[in-house]
C-alpha positions in Angstrom: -29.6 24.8 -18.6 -25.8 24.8 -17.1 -27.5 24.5 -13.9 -30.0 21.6 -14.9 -26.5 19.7 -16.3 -24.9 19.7 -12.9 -27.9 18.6 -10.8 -28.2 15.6 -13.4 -24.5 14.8 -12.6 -25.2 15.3 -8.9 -27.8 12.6 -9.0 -25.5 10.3 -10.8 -22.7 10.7 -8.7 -25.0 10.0 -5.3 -26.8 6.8 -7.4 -23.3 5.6 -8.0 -22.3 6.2 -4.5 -25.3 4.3 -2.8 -25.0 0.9 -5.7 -21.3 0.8 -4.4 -21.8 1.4 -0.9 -21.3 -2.1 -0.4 -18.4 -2.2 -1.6 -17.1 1.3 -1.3 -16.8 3.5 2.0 -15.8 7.4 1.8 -14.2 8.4 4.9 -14.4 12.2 6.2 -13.2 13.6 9.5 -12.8 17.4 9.9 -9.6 17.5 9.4 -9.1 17.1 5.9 -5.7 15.4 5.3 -7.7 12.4 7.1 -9.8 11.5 4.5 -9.9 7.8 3.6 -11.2 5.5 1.0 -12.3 2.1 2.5 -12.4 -1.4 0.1 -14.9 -3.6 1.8 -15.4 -6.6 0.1 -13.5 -8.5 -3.0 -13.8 -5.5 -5.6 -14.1 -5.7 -9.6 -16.2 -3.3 -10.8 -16.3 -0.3 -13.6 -13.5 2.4 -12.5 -15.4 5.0 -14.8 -18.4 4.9 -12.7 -17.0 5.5 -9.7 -14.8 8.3 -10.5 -17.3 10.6 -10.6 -17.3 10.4 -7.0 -13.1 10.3 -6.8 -12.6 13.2 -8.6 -15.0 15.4 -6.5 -13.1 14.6 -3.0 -9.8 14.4 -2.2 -8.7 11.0 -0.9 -4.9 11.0 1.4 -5.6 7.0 2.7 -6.7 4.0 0.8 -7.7 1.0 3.2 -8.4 -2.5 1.4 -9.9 -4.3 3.8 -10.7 -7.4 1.8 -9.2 -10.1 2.0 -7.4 -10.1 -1.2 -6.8 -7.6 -4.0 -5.6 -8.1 -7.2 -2.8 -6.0 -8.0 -4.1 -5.1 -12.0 -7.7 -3.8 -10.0 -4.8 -2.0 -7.3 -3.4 -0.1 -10.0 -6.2 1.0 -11.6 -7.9 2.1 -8.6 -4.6 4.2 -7.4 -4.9 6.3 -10.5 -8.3 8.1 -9.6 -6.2 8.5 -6.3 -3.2 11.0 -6.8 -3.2 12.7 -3.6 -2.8 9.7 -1.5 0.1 9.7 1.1 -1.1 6.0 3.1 -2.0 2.8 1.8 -2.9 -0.1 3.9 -3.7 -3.6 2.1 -4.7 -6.7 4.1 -3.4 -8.9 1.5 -2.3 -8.8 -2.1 -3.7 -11.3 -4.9 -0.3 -12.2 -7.3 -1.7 -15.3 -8.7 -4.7 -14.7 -10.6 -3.2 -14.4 -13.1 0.5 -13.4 -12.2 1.5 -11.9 -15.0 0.3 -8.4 -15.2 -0.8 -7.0 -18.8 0.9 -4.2 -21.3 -2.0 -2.1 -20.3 -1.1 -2.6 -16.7 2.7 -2.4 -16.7 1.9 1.2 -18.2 -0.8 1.9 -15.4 1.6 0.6 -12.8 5.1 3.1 -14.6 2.3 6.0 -14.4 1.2 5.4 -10.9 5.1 5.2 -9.7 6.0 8.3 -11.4 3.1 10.4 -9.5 2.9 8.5 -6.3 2.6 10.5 -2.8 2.8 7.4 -1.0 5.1 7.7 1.8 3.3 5.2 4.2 2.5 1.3 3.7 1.2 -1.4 5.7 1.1 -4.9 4.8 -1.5 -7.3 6.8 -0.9 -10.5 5.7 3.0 -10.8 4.0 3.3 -14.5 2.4 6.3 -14.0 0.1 8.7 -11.5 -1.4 6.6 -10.6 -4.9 4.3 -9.0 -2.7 6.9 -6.3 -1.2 8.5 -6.0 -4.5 5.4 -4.7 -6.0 4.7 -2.3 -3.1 8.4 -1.1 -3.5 7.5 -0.5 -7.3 3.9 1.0 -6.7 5.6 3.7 -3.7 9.2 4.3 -4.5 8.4 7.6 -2.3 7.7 5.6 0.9 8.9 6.5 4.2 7.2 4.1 6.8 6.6 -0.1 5.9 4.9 -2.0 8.0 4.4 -5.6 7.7 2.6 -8.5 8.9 4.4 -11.8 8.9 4.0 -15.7 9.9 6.7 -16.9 8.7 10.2 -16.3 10.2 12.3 -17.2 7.0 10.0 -14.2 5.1 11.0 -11.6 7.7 14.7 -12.2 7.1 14.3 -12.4 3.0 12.1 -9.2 2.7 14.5 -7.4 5.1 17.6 -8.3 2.8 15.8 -7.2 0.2 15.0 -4.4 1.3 17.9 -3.2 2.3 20.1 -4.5 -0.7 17.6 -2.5 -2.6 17.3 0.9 -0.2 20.2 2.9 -2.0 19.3 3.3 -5.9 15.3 2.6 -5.7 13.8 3.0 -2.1 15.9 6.4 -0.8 13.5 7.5 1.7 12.6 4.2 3.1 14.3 4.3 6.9 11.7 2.7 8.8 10.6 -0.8 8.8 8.1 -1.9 11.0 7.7 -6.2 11.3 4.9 -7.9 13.0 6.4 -11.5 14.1 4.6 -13.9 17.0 8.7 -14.2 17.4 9.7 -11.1 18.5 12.8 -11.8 20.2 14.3 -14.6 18.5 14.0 -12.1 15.0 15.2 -9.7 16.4 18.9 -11.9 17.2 18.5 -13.2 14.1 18.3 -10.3 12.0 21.0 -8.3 13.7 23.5 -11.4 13.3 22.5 -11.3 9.1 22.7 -6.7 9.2 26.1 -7.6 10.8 27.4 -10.8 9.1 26.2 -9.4 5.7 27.2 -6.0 6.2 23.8 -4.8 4.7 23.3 -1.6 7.2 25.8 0.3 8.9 23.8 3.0 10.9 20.9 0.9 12.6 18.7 0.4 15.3 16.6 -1.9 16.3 13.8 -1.9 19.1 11.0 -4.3 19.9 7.8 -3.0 20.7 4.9 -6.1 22.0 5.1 -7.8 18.8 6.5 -5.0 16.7 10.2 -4.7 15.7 11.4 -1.2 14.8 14.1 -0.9 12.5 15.6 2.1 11.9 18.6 3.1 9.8 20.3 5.5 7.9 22.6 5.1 4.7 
């Protein structure tokens, strides 16, 4: 009878599995700290049914590919997920609606407390809510890398981030910023670290369109 039980819930899990498969892509190399969780498309869905299928492997990366996520379905998501150590996010939906729920804001404390995370990356960065939530979401991280379009956003999320490094972030010491601007960021940013005194052990190094920055407190 035991063994009867689990074969039911072994076809369950693998219908589940195949209805989602649009949606949802399971990841396995051999080596097992590799295993990743791929978003597809523009995801709301039933978290119960698909943790069957979380529980059973052990997921260290969650890649959103679509192209944007709201952060309540985020949340959720990342607490079938409490082995992860990356997260990578094309874009994050704050909008719809902005505010997030009780229900949520208890989710998201939960989430924070447990979280692995010491790598992010950012696609699409279009204003500072969007790192603040990450910060939130990972206070573990290590490793942030962003994608950015607009100058005046590199130098306001940089600020912030540093301003906020010391009581919330402590492990954050690498930033890595995507910019069609290398160059003239990377003057402009080490004339505001300077001027505003918000790092004193830094460096800087630009890498194609990549800017490393690297500090210490």
């Amino acid at each position: 009878m035991h063994h009867r039980s689990n074969l039911i819930n072994a076809r369950i899990s693998i219908k589940i599995f195949v209805f989602y498969s649009r949606q949802l892509q399971i990841v396995k190399w051999n080596d097992s700290a590799a295993n990743q969780l791929t978003i597809t498309n523009t995801w709301s869905t039933s978290f119960n049914l698909i943790n069957p299928i979380l529980t059973k492997i052990d997921i260290f990366t969650l890649h959103v590919t679509c192209d944007k996520i709201f952060i309540g379905n985020l949340i959720q998501l990342m607490l079938y997920l409490p082995k992860l150590t990356s997260l990578i996010v094309s874009s994050l939906a704050l909008t719809h609606p902005r505010t997030l729920s009780t229900e949520d804001v208890e989710m998201l404390q939960e989430v924070s407390q447990n979280s692995r995370i010491t790598h992010v990356k950012l696609k699409r960065v279009f204003d500072l809510p969007e790192i603040h939530f990450l910060l939130q979401l990972c206070p573990s991280i290590e490793y942030f890398e962003m994608n950015f379009k607009n100058k005046d956003v590199i130098i306001k999320v940089v600020r912030y981030i540093l301003m906020k490094n010391v009581k919330y972030i402590p492990n954050l010491s690498t930033l890595c910023l995507r910019t069609d601007e290398p160059n003239s960021v990377m003057k402009e940013l080490k004339r505001i670290i300077d001027l505003e005194q918000l790092c004193q052990n830094y460096t800087m190094e630009q890498i194609d369109d990549k800017i490393y920055l690297k500090y210490t407190r």
